[in-house]
N, C-alpha and C positions, 0 to 999 in steps of 0.2 A: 203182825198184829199192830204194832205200833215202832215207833222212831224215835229213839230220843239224841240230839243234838249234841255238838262236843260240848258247848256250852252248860249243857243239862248235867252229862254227864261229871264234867269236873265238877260242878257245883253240890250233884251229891256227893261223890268221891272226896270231897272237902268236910262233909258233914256227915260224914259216916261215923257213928260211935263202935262199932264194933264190924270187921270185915263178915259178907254173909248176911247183913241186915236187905229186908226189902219196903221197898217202896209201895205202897198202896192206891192204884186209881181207882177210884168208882164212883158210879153217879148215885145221888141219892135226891129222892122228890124233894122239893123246895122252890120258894121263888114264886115270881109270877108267874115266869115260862114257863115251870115245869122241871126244870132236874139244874142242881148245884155239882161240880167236881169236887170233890173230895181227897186230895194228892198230902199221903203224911208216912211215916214210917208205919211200920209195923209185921210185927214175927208171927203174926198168930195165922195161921194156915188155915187152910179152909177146903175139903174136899171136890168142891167147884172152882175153885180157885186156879186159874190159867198163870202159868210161870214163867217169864221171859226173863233166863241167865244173862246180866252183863259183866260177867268175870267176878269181883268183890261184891257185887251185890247185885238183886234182882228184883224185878215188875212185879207187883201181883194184882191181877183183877181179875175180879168176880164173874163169873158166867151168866148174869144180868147184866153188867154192865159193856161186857166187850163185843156185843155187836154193834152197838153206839158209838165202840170206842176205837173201834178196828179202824188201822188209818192214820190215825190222829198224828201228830210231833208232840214231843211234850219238850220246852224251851226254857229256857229261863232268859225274861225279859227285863230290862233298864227300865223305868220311868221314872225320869226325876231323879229323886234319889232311894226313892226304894225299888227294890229286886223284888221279879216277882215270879215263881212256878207254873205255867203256864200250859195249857193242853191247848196245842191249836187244831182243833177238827173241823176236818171237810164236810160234816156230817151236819152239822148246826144248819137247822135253817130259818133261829129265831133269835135273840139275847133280849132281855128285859134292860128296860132303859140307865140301871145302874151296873150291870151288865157280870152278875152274879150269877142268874139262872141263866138256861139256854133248852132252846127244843130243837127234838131231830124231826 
């Protein structure tokens, strides 16, 4: 379903408040393009909800979102001096010019 990077991973492993917490991907409409990512904590489970285990803590996204999101790396990237949570999908085949929204 998705990858995430050693990078990604220690950077949540660093930020975990409690072992067992997940991580939330999903897209939601916004933007020029068309769809905003959405990458934040959260426990609150959801019967469509797709579950990818990484030992202390796991994935969760929505069964709207993960065919969009199938693929993807999710990274954590340097610029400058701020860090930044990053999904890099194969699947994009547009970003608005401040490069918040994206379409598939």
């Amino acid at each position: 379903m998705i990858d995430l990077t050693d990078r990604a991973i220690t950077h949540v492993m660093k930020n975990l408040r409690v072992e067992g917490e997940y991580v939330r991907i999903a897209l939601k409409p916004s933007g020029c393009a068309g769809f905003e990512y959405n990458i934040d904590w959260d426990n609150d489970l959801t019967e469509d909800d797709i579950i990818i285990d990484f030992g202390k803590f796991g994935v969760l996204i929505d069964s709207m979102s993960a065919p969009m999101v199938d693929g993807s790396t999710l990274d954590v990237i340097t610029e400058g001096m701020n860090t930044v949570v990053k999904l890099i999908n194969p699947k994009e085949t547009h970003a608005c010019g401040c490069g918040l929204s994206v379409q598939f």
